[in-house]
LOKEKE-696260 format. One record per residue (C-alpha): chain; x, y, z; residue number from 1. Coordinates in steps of 0.2 Angstrom, whole numbers. Layout:
<nodes>
NODE;A;X;Y;Z;NUM
...
</nodes>
This chain:
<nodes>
NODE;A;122;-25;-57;1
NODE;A;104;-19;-59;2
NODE;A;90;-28;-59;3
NODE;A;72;-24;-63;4
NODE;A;59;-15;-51;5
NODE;A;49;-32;-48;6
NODE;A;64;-43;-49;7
NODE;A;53;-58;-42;8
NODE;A;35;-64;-42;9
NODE;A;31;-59;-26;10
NODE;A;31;-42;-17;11
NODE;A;36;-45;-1;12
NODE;A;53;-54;-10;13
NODE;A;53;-38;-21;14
NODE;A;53;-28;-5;15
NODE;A;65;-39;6;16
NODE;A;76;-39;-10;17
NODE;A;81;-20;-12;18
NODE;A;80;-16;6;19
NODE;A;93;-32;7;20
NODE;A;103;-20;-7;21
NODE;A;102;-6;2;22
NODE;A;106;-11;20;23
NODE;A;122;-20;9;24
NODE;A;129;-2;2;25
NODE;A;124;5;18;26
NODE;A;138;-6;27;27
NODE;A;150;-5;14;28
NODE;A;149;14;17;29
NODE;A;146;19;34;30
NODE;A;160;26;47;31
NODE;A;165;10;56;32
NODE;A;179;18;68;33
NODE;A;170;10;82;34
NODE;A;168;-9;75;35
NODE;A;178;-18;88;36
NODE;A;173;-36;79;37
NODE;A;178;-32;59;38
NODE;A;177;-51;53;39
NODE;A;156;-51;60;40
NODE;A;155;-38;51;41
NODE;A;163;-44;34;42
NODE;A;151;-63;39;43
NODE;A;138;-51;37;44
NODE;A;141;-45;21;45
NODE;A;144;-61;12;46
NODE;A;127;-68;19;47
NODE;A;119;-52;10;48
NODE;A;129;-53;-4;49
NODE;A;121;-72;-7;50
NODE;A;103;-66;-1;51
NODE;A;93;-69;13;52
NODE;A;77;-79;13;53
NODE;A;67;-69;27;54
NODE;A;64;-52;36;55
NODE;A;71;-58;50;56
NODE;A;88;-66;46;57
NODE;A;90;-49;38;58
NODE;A;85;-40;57;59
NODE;A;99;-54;63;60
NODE;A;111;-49;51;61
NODE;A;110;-31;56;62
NODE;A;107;-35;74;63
NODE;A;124;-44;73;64
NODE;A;132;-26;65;65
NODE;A;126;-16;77;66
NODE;A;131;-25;91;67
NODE;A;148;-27;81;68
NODE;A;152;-7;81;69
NODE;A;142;-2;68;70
NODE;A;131;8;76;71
NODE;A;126;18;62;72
NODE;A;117;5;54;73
NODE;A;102;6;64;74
NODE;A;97;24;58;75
NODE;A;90;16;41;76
NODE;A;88;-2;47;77
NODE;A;73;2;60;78
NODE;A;62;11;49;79
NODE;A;65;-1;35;80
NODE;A;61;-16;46;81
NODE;A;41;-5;51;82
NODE;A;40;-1;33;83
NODE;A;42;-18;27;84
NODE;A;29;-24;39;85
NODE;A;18;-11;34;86
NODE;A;17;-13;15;87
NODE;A;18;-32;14;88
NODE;A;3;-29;26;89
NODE;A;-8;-18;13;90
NODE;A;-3;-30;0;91
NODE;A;2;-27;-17;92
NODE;A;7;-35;-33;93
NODE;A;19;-22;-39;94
NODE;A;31;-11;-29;95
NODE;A;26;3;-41;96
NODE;A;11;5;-33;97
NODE;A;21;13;-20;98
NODE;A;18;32;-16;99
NODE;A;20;46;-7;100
NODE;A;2;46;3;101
NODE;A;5;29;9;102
NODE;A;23;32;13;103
NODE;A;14;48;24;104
NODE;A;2;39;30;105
NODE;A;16;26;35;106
NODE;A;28;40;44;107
NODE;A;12;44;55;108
NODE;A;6;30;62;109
NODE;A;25;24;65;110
NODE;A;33;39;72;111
NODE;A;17;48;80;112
NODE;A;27;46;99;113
NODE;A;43;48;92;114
NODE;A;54;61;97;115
NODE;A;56;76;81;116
NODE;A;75;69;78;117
NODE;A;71;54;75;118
NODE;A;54;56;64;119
NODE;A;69;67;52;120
NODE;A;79;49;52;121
NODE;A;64;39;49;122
NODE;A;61;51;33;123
NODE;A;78;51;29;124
NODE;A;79;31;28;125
NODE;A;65;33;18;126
NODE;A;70;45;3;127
NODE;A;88;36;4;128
NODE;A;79;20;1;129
NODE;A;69;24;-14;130
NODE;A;82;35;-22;131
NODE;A;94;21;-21;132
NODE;A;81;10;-30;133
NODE;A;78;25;-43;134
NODE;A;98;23;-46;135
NODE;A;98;3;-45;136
NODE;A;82;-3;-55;137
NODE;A;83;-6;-75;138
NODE;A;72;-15;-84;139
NODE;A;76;-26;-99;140
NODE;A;74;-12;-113;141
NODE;A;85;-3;-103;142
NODE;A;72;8;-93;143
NODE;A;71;13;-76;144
NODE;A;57;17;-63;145
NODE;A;59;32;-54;146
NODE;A;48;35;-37;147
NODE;A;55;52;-34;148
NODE;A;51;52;-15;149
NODE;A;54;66;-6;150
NODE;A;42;69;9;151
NODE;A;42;88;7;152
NODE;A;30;96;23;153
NODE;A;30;81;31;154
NODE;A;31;83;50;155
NODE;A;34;99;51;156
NODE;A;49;98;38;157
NODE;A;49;112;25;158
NODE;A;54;111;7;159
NODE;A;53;120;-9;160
NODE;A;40;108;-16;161
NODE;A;25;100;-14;162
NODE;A;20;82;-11;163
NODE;A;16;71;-27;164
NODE;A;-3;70;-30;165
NODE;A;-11;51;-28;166
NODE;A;-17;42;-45;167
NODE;A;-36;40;-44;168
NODE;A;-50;40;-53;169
NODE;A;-65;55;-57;170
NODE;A;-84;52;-54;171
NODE;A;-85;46;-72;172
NODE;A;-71;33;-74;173
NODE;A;-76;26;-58;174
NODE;A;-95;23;-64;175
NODE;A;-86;15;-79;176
NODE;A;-76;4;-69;177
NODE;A;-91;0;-59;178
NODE;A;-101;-4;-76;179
NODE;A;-85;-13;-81;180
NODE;A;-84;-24;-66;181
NODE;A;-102;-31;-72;182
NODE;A;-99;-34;-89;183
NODE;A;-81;-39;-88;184
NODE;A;-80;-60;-94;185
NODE;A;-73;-68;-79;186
NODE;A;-70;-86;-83;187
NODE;A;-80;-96;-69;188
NODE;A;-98;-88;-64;189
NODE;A;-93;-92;-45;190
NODE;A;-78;-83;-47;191
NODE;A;-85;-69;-55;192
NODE;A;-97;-66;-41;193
NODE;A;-82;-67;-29;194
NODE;A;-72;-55;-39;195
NODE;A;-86;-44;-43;196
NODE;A;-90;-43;-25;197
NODE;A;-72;-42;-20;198
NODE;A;-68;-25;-32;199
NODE;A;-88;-18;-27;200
NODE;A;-82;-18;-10;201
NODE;A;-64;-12;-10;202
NODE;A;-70;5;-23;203
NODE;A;-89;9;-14;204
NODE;A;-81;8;5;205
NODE;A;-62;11;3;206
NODE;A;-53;-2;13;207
NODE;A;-36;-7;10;208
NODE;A;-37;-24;-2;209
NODE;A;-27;-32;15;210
NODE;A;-44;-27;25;211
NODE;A;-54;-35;11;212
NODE;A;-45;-51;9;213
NODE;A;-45;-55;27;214
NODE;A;-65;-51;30;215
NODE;A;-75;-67;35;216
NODE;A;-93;-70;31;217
NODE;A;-100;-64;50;218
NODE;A;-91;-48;46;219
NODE;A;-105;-44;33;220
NODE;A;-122;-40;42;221
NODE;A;-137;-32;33;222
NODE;A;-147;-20;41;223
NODE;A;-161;-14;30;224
NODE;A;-154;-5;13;225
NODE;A;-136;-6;21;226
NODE;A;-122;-21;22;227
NODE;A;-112;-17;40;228
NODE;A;-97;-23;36;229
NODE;A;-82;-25;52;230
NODE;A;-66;-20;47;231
NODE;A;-50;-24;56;232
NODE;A;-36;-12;49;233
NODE;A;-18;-12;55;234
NODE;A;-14;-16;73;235
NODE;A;-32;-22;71;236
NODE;A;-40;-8;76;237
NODE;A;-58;-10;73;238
NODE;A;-70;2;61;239
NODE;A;-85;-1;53;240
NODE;A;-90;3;34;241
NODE;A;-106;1;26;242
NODE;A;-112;1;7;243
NODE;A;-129;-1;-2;244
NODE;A;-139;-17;-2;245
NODE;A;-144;-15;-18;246
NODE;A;-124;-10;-24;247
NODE;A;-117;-29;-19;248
NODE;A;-131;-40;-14;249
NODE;A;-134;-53;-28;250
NODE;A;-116;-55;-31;251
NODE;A;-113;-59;-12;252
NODE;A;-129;-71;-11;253
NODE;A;-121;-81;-26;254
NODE;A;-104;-81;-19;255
NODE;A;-109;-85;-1;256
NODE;A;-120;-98;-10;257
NODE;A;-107;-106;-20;258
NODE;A;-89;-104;-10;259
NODE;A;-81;-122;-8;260
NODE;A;-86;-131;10;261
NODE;A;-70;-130;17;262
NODE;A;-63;-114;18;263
NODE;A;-47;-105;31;264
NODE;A;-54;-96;44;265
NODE;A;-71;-94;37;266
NODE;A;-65;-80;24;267
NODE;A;-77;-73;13;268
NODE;A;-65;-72;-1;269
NODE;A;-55;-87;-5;270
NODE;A;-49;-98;-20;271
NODE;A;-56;-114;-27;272
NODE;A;-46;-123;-14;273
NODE;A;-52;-112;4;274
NODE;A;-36;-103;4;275
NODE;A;-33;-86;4;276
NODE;A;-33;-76;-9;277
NODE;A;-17;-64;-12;278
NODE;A;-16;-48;-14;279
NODE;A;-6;-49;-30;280
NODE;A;-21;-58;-39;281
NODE;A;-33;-44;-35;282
NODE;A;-22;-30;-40;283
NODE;A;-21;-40;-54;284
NODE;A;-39;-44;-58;285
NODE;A;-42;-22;-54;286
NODE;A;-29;-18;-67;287
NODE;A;-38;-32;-80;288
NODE;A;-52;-20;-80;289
NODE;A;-47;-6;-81;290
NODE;A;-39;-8;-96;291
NODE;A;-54;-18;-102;292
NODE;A;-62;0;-100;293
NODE;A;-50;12;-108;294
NODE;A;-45;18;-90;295
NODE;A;-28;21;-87;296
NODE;A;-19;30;-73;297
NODE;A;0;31;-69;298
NODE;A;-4;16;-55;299
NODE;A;-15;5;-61;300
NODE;A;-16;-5;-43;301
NODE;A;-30;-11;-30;302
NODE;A;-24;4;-21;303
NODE;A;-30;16;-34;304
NODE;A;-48;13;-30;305
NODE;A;-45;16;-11;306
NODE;A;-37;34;-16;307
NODE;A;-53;34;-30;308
NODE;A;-64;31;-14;309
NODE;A;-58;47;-4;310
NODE;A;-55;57;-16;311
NODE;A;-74;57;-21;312
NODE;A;-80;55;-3;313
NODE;A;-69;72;-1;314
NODE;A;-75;81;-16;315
NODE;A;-95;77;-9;316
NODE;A;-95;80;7;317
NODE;A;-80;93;12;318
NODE;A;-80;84;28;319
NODE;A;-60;78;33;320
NODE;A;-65;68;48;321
NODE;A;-76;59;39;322
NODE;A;-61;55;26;323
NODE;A;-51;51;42;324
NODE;A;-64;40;48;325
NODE;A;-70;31;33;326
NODE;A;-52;26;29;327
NODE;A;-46;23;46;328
NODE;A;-32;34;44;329
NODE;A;-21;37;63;330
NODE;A;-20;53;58;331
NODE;A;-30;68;53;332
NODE;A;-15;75;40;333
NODE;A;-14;60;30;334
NODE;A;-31;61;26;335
NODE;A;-26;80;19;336
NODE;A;-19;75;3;337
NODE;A;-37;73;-1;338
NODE;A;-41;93;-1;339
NODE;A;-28;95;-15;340
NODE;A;-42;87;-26;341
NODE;A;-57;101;-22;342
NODE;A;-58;109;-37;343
NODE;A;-74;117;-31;344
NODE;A;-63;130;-21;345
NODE;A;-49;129;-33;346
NODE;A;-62;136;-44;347
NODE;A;-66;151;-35;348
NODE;A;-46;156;-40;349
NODE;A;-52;162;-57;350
NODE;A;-65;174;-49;351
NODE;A;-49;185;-41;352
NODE;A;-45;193;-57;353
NODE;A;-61;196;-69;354
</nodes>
């Protein structure tokens, strides 16, 4: 049976739901000459058929297969377990908004002490996993979404193709976006500061939207013209990003101004009840606009204004580091993608042959 790409509301159940899949035709088809406990395996297989409710009666599950004979198993279950924690950690609403520089970026930070056989299994598990959902996902009309992962020239791996290019958006859309974000009819005033200030940071300093959301109002320091802000990316390792006064000041005046009084954690961004906000809504809120101002791109997600952010920052300043810093990549080749975008040296091609 198939099932549609975002099969439930919420994208770590989306994510938790085809990896479940997955792992499930993975048992049913991995050598099990050495399972020496057969009915712990078949257990296992039934609690997957029903569905699991969490990440980690899934790691249980396997952990129990493993530990049955099936050694196999753990080639696709480990990198699966990392990735889960990973994307649920940048937060998205669709898993569509899923690609190749992210799943990179991912490979580097998790496998960067890993010996060169087992970075090839944790990009194996990887191209197997979303070629599976390429196979498995149908929408009602009877259409499918295809990733097409493939990881070519990845850690040192060599293919015949290259690496599929980001969704972003050029100097103009994003000043259009920009212009957007101010004029677009949020339905509170309050929450339009919030949101307005929400989307201003993500697309003028190019943190995750999981880095946004979990800011708190002492994270935010002005010093003259700029706004210091204190990011804590993943393993919360520390960075800082700045932005113009002038770009986000009114708007975080009159949401600092108007936020309820109790809020979790002392956020700087949270709902009418001092929760959190989720990821899902501002990907949401990112996609509202841009259709609002003729702007569409292949991924219409939060995450397109992080790639919208390098790709301009890239394009300015030809400085890599700086890409690498700005977006706190662990790696100096995830920020590369970013060079496939200069079309000021890809301009010079054209002068070779007058």
């Amino acid at each position: 049976m198939r099932y549609p790409i975002d099969f439930k509301d919420d994208f770590a159940m989306n994510l938790l739901f085809w990896i479940e899949r997955f792992i499930y035709s993975k048992l049913n088809s991995l050598s099990n000459h050495q399972v020496n406990n057969k009915k712990e395996i078949i257990t296992s297989l039934n609690i997957l058929r029903k569905g699991v409710e969490n990440i980690e009666t899934l790691q249980e599950v396997c952990k129990q297969c493993r530990n049955a004979g099936l050694i196999g198993i753990n080639t696709y279950v480990n990198p699966l377990l990392k990735l889960y924690e990973y994307l649920t950690y940048l937060g998205f609403a669709s898993l569509k908004e899923v690609d190749e520089e992210m799943l990179k970026e991912f490979l580097t930070i998790h496998t960067s002490a890993l010996s060169d056989a087992t970075k090839k299994n944790y990009r194996i598990a990887l191209i197997n996993f979303f070629g599976f959902v390429d196979k498995q996902n149908e929408e009602e009309d009877g259409s499918s979404y295809i990733f097409r992962i493939e990881l070519k020239n990845w850690g040192g791996l060599r293919g015949k193709s290259g690496q599929k290019l980001p969704s972003y958006m050029n100097e103009e859309e994003v000043k259009r976006f920009l212009d957007g974000i101010d004029s677009f009819p949020f339905k509170h005033m309050n929450l339009g500061a919030r949101n307005r200030l929400l989307l201003k940071i993500i697309i003028y300093t190019g943190i995750r939207v999981g880095e946004a959301l979990n800011l708190k109002v002492k994270d935010i320091m002005l010093d003259k013209e700029l706004y210091i802000i204190q990011v804590r990316g993943k393993g919360n390792k520390p960075r800082v990003v700045m932005v113009k006064a002038k770009n986000i000041a009114s708007d975080f005046s009159a949401w600092v101004e108007s936020r309820p009084l109790e809020i979790e954690d002392d956020l700087l961004f949270c709902n009418h009840k001092g929760k959190k906000l989720t990821q899902a809504y501002v990907s949401r809120i990112v996609e509202q606009v841009l259709i609002t101002n003729g702007i569409r791109k292949e991924k219409n997600g939060a995450h397109m204004l992080r790639h919208s952010f390098a790709t301009l920052l890239y394009q300015k300043s030809q400085d890599l580091v700086l890409v690498q810093e700005a977006l706190g990549h662990a790696s100096l080749d995830t920020s590369r993608i970013y060079t496939h975008f200069d079309k000021q040296k890809l301009r010079a091609t054209t002068e070779i042959i007058e």
